[in-house]
The first five atom37 places (N, CA, C, CB, O) and aatype in JSON, in Angstrom:
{
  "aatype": [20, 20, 20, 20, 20, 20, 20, 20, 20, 20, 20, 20, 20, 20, 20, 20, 20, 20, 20, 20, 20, 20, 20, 20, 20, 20, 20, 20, 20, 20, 20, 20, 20, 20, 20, 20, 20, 20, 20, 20, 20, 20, 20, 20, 20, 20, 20, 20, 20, 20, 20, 20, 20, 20, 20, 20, 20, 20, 20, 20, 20, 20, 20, 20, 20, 20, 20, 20, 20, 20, 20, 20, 20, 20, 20, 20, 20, 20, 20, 20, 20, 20, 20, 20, 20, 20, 20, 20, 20, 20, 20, 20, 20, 20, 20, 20, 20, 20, 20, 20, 20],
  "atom_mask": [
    [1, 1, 1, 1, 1],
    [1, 1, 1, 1, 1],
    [1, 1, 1, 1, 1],
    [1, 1, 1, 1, 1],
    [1, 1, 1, 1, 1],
    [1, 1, 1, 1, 1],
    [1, 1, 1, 1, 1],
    [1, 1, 1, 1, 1],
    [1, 1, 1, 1, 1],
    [1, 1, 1, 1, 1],
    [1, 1, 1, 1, 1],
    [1, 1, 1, 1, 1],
    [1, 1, 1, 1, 1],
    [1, 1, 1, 1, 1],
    [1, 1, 1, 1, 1],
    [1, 1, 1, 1, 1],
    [1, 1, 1, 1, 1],
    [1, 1, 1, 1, 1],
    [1, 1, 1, 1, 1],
    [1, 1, 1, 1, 1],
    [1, 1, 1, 1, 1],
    [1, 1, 1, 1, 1],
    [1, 1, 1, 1, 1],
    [1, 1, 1, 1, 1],
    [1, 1, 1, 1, 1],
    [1, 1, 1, 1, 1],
    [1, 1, 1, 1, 1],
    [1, 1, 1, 1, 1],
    [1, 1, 1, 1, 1],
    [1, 1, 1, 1, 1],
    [1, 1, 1, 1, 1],
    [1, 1, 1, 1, 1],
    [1, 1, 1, 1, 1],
    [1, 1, 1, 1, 1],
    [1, 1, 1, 1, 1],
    [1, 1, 1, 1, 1],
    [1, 1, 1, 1, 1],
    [1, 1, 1, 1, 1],
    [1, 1, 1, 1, 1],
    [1, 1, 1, 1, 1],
    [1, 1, 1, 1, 1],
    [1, 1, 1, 1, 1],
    [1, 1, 1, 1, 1],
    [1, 1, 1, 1, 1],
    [1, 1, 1, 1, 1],
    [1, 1, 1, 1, 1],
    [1, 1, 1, 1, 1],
    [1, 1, 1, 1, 1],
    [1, 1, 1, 1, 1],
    [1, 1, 1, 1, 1],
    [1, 1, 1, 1, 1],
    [1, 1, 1, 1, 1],
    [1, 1, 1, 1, 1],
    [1, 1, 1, 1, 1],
    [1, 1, 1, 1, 1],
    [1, 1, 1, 1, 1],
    [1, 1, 1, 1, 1],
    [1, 1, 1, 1, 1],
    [1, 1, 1, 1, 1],
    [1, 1, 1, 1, 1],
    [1, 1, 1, 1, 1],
    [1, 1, 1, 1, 1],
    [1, 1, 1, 1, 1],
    [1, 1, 1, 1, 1],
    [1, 1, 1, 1, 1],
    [1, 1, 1, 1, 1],
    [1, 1, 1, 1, 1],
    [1, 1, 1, 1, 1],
    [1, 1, 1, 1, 1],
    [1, 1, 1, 1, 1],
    [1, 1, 1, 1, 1],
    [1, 1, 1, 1, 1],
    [1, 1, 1, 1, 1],
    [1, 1, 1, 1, 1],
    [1, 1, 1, 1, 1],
    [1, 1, 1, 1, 1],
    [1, 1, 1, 1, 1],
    [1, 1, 1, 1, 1],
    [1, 1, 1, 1, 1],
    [1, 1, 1, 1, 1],
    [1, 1, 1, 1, 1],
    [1, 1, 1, 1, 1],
    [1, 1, 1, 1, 1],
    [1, 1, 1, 1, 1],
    [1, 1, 1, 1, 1],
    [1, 1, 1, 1, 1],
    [1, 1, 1, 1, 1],
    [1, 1, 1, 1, 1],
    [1, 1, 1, 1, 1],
    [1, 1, 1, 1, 1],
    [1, 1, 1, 1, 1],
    [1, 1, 1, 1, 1],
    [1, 1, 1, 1, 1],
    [1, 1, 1, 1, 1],
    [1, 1, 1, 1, 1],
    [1, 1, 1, 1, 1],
    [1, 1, 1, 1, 1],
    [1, 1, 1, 1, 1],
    [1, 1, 1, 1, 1],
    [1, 1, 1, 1, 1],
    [1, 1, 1, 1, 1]
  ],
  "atom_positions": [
    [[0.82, -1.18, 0.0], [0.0, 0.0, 0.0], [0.88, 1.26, 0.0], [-0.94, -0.01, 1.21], [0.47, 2.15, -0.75]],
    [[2.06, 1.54, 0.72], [2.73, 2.22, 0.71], [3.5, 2.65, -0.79], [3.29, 1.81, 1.66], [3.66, 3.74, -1.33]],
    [[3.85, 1.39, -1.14], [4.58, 1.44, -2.67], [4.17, 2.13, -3.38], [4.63, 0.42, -3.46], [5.0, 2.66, -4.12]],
    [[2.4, 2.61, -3.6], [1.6, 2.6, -4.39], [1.19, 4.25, -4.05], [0.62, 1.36, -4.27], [0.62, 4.92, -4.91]],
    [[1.5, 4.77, -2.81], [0.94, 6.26, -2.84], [2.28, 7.04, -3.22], [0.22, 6.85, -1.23], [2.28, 8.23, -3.54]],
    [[3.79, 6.0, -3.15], [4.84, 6.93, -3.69], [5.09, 6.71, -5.07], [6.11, 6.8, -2.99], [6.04, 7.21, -5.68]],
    [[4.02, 5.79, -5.68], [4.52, 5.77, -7.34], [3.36, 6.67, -7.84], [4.55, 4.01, -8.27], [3.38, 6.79, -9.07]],
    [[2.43, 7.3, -7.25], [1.29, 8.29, -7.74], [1.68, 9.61, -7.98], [0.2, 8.4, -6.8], [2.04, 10.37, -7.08]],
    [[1.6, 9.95, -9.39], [1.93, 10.92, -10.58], [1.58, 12.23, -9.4], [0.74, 10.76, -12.34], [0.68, 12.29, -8.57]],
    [[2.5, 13.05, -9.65], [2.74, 14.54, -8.32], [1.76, 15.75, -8.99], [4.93, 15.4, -8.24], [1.74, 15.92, -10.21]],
    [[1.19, 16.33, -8.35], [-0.33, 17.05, -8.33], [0.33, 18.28, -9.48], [-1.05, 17.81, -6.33], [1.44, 18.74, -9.72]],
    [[-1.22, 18.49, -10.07], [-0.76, 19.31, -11.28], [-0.36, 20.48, -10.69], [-1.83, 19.59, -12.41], [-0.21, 21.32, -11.58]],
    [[-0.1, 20.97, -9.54], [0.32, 22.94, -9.15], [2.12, 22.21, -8.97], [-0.77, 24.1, -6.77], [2.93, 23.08, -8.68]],
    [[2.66, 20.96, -9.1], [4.24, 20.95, -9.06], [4.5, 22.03, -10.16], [5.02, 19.34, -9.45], [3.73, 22.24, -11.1]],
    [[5.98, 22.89, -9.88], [7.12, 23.1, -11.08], [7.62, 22.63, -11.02], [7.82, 23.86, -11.42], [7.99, 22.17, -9.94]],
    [[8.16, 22.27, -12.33], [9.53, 21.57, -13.26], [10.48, 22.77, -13.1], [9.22, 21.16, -15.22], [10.49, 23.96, -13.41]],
    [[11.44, 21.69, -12.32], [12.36, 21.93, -11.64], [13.21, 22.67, -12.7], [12.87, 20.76, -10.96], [13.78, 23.72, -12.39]],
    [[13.31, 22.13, -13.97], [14.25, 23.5, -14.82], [13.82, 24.29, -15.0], [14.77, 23.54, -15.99], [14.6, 25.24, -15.0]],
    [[12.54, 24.6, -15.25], [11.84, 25.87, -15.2], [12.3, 26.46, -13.73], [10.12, 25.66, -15.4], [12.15, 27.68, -13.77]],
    [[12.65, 26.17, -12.83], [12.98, 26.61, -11.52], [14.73, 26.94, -11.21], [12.4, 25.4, -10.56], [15.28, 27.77, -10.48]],
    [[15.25, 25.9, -12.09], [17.04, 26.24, -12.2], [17.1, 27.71, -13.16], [18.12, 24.64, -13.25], [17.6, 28.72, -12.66]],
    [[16.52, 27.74, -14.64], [16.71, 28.69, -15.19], [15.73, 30.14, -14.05], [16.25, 28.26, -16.81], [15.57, 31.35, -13.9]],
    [[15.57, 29.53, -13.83], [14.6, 31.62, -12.61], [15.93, 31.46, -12.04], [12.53, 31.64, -10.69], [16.77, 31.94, -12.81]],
    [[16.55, 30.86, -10.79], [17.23, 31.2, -9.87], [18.8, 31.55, -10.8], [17.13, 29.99, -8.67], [19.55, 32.49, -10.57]],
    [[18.98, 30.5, -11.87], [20.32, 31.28, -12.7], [19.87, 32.57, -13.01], [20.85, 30.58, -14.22], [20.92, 33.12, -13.34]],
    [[19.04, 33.34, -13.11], [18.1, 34.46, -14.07], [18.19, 35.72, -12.84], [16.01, 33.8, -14.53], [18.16, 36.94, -13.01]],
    [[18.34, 34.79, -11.3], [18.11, 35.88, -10.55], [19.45, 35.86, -9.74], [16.73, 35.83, -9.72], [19.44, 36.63, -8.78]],
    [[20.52, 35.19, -9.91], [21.75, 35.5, -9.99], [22.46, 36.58, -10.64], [22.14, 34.66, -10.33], [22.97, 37.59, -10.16]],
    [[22.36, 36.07, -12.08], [22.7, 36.94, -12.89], [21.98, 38.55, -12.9], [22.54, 36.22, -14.02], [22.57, 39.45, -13.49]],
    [[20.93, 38.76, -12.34], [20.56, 40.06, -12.1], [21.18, 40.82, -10.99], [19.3, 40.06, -11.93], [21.45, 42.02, -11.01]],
    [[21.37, 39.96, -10.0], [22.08, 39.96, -8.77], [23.69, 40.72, -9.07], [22.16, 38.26, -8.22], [24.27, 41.72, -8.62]],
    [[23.92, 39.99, -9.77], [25.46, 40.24, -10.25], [25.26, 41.97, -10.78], [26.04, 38.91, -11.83], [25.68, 43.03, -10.31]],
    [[24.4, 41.62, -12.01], [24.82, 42.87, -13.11], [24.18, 43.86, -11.89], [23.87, 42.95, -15.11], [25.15, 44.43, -11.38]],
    [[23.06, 44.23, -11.29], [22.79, 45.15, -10.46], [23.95, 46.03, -9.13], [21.71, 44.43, -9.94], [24.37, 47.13, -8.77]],
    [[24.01, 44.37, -8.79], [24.91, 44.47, -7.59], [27.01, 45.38, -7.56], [24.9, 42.59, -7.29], [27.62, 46.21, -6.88]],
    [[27.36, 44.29, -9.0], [28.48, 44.55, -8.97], [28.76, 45.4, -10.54], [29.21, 43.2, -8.61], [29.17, 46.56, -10.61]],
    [[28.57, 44.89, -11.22], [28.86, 45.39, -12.98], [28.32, 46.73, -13.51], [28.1, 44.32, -14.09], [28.94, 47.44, -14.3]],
    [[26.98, 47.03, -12.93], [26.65, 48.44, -13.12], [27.3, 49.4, -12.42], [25.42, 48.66, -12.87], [27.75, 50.4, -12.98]],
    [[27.41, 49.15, -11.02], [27.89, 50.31, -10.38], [29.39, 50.81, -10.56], [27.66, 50.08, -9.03], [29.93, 51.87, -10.23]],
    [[30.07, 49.29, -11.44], [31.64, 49.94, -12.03], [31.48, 50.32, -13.18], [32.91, 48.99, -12.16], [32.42, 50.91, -13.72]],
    [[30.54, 50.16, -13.75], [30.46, 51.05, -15.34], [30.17, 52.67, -15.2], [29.01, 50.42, -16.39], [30.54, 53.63, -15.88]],
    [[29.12, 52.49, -13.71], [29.37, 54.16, -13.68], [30.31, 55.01, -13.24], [28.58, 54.7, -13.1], [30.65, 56.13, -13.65]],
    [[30.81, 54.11, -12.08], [32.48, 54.78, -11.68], [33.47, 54.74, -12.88], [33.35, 53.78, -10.38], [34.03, 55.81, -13.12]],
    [[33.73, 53.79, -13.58], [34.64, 54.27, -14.47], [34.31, 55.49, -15.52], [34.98, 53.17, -15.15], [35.14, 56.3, -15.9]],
    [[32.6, 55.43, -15.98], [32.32, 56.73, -16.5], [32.7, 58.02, -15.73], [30.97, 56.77, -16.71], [32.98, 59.09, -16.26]],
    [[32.68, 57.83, -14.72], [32.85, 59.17, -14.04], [34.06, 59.37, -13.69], [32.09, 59.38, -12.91], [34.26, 60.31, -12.93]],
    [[35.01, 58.7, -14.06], [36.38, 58.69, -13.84], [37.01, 58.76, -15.04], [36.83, 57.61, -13.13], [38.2, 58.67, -14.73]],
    [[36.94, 58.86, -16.28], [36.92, 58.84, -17.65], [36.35, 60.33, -17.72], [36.02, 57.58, -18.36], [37.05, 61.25, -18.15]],
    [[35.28, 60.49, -17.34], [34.95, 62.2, -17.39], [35.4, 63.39, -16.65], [33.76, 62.4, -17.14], [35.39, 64.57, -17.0]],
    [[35.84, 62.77, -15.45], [37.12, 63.96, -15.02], [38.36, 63.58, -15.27], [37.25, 64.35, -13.49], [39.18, 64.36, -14.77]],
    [[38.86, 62.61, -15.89], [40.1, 62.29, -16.63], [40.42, 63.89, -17.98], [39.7, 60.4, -17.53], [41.32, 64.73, -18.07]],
    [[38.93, 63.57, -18.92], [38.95, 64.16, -19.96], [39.06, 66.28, -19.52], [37.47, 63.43, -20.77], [39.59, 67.19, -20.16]],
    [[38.53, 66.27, -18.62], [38.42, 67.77, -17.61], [39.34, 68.23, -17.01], [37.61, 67.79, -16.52], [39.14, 69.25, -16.34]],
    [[40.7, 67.61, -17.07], [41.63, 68.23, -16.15], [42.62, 69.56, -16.91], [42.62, 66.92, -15.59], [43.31, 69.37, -17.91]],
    [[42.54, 70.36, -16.48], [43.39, 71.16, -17.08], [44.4, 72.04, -15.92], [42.48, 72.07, -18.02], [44.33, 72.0, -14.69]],
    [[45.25, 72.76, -16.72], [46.4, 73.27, -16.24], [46.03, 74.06, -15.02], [47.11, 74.05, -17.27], [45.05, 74.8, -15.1]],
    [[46.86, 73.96, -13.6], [46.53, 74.65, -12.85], [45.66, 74.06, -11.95], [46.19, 75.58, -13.37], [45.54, 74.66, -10.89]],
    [[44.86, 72.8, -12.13], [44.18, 72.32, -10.7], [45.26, 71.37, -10.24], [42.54, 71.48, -10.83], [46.14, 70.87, -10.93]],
    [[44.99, 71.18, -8.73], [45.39, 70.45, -7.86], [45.09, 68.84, -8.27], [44.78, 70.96, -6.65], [43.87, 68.65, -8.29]],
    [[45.78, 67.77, -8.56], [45.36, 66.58, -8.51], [46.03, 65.93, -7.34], [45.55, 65.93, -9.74], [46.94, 66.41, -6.66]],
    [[45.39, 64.7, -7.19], [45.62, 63.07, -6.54], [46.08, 62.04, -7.26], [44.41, 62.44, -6.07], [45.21, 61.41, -7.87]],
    [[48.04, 61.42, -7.44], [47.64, 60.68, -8.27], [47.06, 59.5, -7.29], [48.73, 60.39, -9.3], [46.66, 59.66, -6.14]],
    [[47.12, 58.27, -8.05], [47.12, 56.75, -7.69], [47.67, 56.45, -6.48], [47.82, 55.93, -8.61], [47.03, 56.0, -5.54]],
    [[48.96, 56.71, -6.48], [50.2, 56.99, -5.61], [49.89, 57.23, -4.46], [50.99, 58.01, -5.95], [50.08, 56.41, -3.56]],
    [[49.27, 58.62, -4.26], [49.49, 59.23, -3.39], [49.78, 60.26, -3.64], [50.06, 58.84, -2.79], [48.9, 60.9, -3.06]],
    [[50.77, 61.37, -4.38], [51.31, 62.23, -4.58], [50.06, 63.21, -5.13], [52.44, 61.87, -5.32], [49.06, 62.98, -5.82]],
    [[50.65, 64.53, -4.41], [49.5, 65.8, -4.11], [50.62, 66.66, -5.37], [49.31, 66.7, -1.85], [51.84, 66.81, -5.27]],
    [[49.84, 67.05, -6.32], [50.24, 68.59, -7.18], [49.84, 69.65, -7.88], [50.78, 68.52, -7.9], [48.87, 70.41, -7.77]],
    [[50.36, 69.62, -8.31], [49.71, 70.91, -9.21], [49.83, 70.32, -10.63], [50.64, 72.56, -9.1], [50.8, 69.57, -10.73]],
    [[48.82, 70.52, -12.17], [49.24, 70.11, -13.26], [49.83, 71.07, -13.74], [48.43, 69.62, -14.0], [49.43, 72.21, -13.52]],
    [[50.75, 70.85, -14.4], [51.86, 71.91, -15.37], [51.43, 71.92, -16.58], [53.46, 71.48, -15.54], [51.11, 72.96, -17.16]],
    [[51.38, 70.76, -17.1], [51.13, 70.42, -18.47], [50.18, 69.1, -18.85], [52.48, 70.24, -19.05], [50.38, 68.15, -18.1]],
    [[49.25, 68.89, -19.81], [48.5, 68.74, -20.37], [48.57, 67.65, -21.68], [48.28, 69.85, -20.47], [48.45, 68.38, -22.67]],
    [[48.68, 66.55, -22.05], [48.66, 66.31, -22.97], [47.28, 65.08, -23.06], [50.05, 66.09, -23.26], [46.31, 64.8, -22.35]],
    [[47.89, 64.56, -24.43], [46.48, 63.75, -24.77], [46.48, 62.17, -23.89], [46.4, 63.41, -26.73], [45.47, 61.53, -23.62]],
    [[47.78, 61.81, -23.58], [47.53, 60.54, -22.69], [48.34, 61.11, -21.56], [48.08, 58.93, -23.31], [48.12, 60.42, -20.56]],
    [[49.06, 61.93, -21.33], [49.72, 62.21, -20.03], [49.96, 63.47, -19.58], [50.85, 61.68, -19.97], [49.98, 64.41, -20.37]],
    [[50.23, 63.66, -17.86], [49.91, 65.53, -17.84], [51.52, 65.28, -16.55], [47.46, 66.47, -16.82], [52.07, 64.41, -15.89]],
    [[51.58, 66.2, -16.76], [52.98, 66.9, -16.14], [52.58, 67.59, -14.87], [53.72, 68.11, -17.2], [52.03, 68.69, -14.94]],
    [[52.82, 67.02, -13.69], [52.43, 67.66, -12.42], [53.74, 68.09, -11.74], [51.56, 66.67, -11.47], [54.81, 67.54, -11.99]],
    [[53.6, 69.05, -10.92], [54.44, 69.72, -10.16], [54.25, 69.42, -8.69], [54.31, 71.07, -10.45], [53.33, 69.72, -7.93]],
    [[55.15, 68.87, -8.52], [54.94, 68.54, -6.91], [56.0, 69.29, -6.23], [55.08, 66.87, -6.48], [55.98, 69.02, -5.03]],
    [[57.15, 70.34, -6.63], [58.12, 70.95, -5.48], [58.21, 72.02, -6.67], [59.76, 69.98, -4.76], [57.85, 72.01, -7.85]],
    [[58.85, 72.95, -5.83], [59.49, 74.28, -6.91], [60.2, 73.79, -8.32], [60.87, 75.21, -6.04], [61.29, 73.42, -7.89]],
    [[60.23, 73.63, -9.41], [60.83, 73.48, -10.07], [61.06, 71.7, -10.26], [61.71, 74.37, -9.74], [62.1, 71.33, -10.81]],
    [[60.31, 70.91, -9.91], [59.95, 69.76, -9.4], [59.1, 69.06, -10.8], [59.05, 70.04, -7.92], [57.92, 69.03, -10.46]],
    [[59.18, 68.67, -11.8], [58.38, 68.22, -12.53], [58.24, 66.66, -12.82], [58.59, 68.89, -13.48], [59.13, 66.05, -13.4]],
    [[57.15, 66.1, -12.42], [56.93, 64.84, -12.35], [55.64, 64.44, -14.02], [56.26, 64.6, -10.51], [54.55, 64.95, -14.25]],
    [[56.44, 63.37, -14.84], [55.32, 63.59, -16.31], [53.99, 62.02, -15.48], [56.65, 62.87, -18.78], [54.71, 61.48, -14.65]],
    [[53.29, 61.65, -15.47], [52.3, 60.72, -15.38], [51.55, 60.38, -16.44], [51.55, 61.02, -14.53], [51.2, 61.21, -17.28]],
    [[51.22, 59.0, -16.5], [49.69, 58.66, -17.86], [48.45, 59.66, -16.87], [48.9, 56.06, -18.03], [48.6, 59.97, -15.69]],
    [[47.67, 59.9, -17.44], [46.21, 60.61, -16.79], [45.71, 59.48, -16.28], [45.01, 61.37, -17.87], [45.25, 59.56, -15.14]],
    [[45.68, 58.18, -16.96], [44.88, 57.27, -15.83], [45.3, 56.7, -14.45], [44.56, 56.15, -16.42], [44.77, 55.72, -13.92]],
    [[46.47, 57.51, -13.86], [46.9, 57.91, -12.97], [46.45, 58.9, -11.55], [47.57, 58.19, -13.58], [46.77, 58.96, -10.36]],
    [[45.69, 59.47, -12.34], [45.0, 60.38, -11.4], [44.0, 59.96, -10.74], [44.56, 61.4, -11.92], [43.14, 59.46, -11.47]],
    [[43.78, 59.96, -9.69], [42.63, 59.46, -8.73], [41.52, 60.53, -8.72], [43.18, 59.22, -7.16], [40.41, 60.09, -9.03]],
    [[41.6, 62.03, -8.38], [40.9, 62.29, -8.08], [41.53, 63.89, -8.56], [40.5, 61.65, -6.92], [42.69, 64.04, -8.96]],
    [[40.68, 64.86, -8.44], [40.92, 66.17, -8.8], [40.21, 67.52, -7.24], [39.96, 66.27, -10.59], [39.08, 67.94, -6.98]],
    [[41.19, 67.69, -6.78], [40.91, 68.57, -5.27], [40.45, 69.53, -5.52], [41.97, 68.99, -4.37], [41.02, 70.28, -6.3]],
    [[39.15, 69.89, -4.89], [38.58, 71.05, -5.01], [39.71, 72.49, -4.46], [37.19, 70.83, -4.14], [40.62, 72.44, -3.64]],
    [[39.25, 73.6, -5.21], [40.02, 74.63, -4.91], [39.7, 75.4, -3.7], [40.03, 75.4, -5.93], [40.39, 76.37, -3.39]]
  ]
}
C-alpha cells in the first residue's frame, strides 16, 4: 500500500524543476549585473569624465598618493608639479581624483 501512494503521478500545481534552475540562474545573474557590474560602469564613466576635464593649474591626486599641481596637459599624459621646479610627467589614468580649490 505504501509502494503505491509513492509511485502516484505529483499534483498538477508541481514546477519543473528547470523551469525553476533557469529563474534562480536568471536571478543570480541580475544579482550580479545590479549588484556589482553596473555600479563599475558608472564609476569608471565618471572617472573617464574627469580624466577628460583636467586642465592646467588644478590640484590633482595621483594613484600613488602624490598631491600637485598640473603643469602640463597632454592627450595621454599631464605633467604635475609637486616641489618648486619639481616636474613629475604621469599617464592621466593615474589620477585618482581632482581637489577642489
Amino acid at each position: 500500500m505504501l509502494a503505491l501512494a509513492l509511485i502516484q503521478a505529483p499534483s498538477s500545481g508541481a514546477v519543473d524543476p528547470l523551469i525553476m534552475n533557469v529563474l534562480m540562474f536568471g536571478g543570480v545573474i541580475a544579482v550580479f549585473y545590479f549588484m556589482i557590474i553596473r555600479p563599475q560602469q558608472k564609476r569608471a564613466k565618471e572617472h573617464k569624465k574627469l580624466l577628460s576635464g583636467i586642465k592646467k593649474g588644478e590640484a590633482v591626486v595621483t594613484s600613488s598618493g602624490i598631491h600637485g599641481t598640473v603643469h602640463e596637459v597632454d592627450e595621454t599624459s599631464i605633467t604635475v608639479t609637486i616641489a618648486t621646479n619639481t616636474h613629475v610627467k604621469f599617464d592621466k589614468s593615474a589620477v585618482a581624483s581632482v581637489l577642489p580649490k
